[in-house]
N, C-alpha and C positions, 0 to 999 in steps of 0.2 A: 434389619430395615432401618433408617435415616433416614429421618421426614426435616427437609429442609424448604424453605422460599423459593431458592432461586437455582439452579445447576446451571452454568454454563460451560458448555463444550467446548475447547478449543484454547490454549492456553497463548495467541500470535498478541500481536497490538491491540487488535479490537476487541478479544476476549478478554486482556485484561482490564483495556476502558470501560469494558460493560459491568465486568467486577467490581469494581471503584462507586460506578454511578448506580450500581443496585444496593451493593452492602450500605452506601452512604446516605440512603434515607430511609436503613432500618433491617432489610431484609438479613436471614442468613443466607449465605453465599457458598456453594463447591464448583471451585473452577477446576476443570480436569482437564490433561491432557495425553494424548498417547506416549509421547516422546519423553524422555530423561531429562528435558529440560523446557524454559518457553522460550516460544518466538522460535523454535528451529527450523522455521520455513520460510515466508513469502517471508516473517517480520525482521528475519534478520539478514538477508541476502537481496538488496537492497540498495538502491542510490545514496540511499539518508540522506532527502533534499523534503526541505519543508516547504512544499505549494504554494504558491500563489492563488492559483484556477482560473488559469488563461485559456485552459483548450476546450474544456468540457460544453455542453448543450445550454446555452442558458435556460433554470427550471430544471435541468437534470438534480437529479439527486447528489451524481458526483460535481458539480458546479457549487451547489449550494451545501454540501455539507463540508467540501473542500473550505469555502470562503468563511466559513464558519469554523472549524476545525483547525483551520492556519490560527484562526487570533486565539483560538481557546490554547495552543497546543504553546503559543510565545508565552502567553501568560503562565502557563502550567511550567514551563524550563523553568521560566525565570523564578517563579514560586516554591520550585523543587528542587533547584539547583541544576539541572541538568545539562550539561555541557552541549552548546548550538551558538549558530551566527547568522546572523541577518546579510548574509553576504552578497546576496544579488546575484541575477542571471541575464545574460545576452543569450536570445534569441535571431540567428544572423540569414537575411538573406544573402547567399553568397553573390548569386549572379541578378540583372535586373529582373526576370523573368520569374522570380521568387518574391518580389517587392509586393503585386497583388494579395497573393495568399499573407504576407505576413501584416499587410493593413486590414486584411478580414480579422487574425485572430485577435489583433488591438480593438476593433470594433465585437467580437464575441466577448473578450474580456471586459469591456466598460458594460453590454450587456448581464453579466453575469454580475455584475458590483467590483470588480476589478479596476479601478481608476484611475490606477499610478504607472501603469506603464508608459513607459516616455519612448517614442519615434526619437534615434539617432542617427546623425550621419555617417558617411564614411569617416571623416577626418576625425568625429567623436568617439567612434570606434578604435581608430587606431589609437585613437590618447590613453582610452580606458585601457584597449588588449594589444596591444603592438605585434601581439604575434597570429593575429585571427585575422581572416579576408573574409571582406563581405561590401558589400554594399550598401547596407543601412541593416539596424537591427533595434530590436527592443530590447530596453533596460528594464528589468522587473528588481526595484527593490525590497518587494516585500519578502520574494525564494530565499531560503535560508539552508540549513545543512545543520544537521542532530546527533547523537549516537544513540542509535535505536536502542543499543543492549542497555545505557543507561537508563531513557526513557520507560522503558519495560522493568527495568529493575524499581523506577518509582514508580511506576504503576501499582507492580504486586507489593510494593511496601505500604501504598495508600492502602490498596484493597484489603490488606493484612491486618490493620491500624483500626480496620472497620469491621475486624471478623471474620472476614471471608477466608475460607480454608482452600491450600491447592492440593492437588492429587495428581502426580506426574506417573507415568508407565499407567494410565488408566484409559481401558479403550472401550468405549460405549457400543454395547450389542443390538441393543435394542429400546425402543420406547412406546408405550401403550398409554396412552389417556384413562384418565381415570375419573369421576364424577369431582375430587378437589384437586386436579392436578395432572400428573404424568406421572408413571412407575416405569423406572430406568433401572436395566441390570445390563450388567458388563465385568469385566474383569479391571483388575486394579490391583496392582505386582502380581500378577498369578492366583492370585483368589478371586471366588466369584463374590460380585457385592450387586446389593440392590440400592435403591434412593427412591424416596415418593418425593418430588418437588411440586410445586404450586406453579412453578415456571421456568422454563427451558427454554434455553438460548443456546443454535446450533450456529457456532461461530466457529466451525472447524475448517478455515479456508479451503485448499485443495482438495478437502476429502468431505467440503458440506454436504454438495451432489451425494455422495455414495451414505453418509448418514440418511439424508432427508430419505433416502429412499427405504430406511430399517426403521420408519415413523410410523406404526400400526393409523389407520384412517386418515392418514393425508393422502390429498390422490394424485397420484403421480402425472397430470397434467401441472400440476405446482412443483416438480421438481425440474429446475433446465438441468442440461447437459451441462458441466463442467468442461472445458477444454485445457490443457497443460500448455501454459508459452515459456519456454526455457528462456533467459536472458542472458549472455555472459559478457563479462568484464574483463578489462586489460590494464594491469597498472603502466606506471611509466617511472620507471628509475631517473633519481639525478632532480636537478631545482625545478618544480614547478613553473611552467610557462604563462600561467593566469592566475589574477587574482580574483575571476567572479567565475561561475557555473556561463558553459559556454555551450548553446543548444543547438543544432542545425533547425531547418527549417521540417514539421513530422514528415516522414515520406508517405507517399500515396499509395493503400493499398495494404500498409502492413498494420501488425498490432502495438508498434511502440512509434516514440518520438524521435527515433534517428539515434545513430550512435552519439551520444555529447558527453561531455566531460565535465565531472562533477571533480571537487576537491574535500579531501577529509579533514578532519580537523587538527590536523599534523599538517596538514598544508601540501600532503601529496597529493597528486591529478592520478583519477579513473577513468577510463572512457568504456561507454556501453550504457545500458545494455543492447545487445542484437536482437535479434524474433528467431526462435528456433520452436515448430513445435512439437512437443512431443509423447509419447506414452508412457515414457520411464521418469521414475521420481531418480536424476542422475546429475550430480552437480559437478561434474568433471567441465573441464575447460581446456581443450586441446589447443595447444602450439600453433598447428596448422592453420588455425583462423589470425594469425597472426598477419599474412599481406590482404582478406581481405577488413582486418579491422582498420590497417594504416591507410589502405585506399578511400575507406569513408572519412574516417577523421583526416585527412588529408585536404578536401574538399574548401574546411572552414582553419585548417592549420596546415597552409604548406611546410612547413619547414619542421614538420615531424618526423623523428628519427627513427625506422621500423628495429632497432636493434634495440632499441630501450623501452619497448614495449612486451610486459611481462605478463603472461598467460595468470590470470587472479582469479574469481571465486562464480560461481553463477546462483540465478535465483530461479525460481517456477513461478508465475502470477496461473492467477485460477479465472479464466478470461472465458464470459458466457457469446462468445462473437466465438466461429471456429477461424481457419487460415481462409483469407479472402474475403471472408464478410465484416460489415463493419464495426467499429465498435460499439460496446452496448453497454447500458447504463449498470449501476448497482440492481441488484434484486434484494429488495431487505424486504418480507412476508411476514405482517403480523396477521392475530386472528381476524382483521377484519378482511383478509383476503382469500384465506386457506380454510377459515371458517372453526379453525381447533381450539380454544381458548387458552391461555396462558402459553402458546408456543409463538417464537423466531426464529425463523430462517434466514441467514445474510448468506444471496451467494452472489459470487464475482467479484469478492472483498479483494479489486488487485490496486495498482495506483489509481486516486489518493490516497489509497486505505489510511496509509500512517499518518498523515498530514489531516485526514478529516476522521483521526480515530474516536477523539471524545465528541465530535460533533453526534458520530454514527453510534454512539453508547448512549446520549441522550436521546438520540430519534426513537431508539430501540424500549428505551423504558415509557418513551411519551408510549408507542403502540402498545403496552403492557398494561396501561393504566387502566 
């Protein structure tokens, strides 16, 4: 048995932020994860575009830990060294009939504490993007672009620097309340192990749902459904055609922002991700969607080449909205909701997650306190 502080589940983005922000005012910390490695889900397959928080609800949770999360997360690169750019995104009406909707999300955004987005014209559009059609569009300079695997590499270096220990190939079977705490047994490389913690933090994205449910006394009107939304991506061979992140306008209906086009930090263009969803954890990306990815990106980039469009990587978000209903906020549960003491549940941890990740590691320790 290991009587520790703090166990946290889930070794993505936001389990490692909550690593950092537990071990760092004292606690001992065991971050676990199932998989060989971290981040090998939502945290790494992935836009890597650092938010603004243009879309969200103002007062949402994703609004406000977004706007909150972008300044901690520039300060934290800059402080850690992490390789990112502040490089800006056009969001474009193509036709006029998009211009309504795209002066609402300007008004949602100053709503939200979002200030800086600046109304362009056509003509300022074409200066910026010469290769994008649209009609007017919003320049957001605050959207940036990261390398997650770096960011996550300082994360568990912070979190390491402060004690906190990882434990990968470890998959949690079970957890029981205990009058100081929580008794957690599960396997870890093929041995059975126990842990008595003081506090448990169930950060296991796509598979929170399916933990919270092996929670002995949480009651399963506290657990939503998890839904699987596949996303995949297309790179595009040969010089980049933009120099900012170029977004269409969200489509109506579904669970993403439109296929748009993000650049890495080598200066290649991605486009995606699409809405797929599904019940298989399956990160293939078939060929086949190749004329309907050029027909979308087409819309806001006539003069895309569908032959130079290369079948690249896909990601899964853990999305509490199913197919056709709308979207729905973060579900972060401390004890003052589920009534268990020293437990968190974070589920629907999909975009912002990465962008409002240290925001949602301090919410989480404020509900612990």
């Amino acid at each position: 048995m290991t009587d520790i502080d703090c166990l946290i589940i889930g070794a993505g983005v936001v389990g490692l932020a909550c690593a950092v922000q537990m071990s760092r005012v004292g606690n001992s910390v065991m971050l676990v994860e199932q998989e060989r490695g971290i981040g090998e889900h939502t945290s790494s397959r992935n836009s890597e575009v650092i938010h603004a928080g243009i879309y969200y609800p103002p007062g949402s949770l994703k609004a406000r830990l977004c706007v909150e999360g972008r300044d901690l997360l520039y300060s934290w690169c800059q402080e850690h060294g992490v390789n990112h750019r502040r490089i800006g995104k056009l969001l474009v009406a193509v036709t006029d009939a998009e211009i309504p909707a795209l002066e609402a999300i300007q008004v949602n955004a100053r709503q939200s504490g979002v200030c800086s987005l600046e109304m362009i014209s056509q003509s300022r559009l074409h200066e910026l993007e010469p290769a994008v059609a649209g009609v007017k569009a919003l320049l957001s300079p605050q959207t940036g672009i990261i390398d997650s695997h770096g960011y996550m590499e300082s994360l568990l270096a912070e979190a390491q620097r402060y004690g906190a220990d990882l434990a990968l190939d470890t998959r949690v079977h079970s957890l029981a309340p205990t009058a100081q705490g929580w008794l957690v047994e599960g396997m870890s490389c093929g041995e059975r192990f126990f842990v008595h913690a003081r506090y448990v933090i169930n950060a296991a994205g796509l598979f929170a749902s399916q933990l919270a449910g092996r929670i002995e006394g949480l009651d399963e009107t506290y657990v939503p459904a998890t839904h699987w939304c596949q996303g995949r991506y297309f790179g595009y061979s040969g010089r980049a055609p933009f120099k900012h992140l170029v977004y269409p306008m969200p489509e109506a209906n579904t669970a993403g922002l439109g296929i748009h086009a993000t650049l890495d930090l080598g200066g290649q263009v991605r486009f995606g991700p699409d809405v797929a969803w599904t019940d298989v954890l399956d990160y293939q990306v078939d060929d086949s969607l190749c004329d309907s990815f050029a027909y979308a990106i087409g819309r806001y980039f006539p003069a895309i080449d569908k032959n130079r469009l290369i079948a690249g990587y896909s990601g899964i978000r853990p999305k509490l909205n199913a197919s056709g209903q709308s979207a729905v906020d973060f579900n972060i549960q401390g004890p003052k909701v589920h009534g268990l003491p020293g437990l968190v549940n974070l589920f629907g941890i999909e975009s912002p997650g990465l962008t409002a990740s240290l925001a949602i590691a301090l919410h989480v320790s404020q509900l612990l306190d």
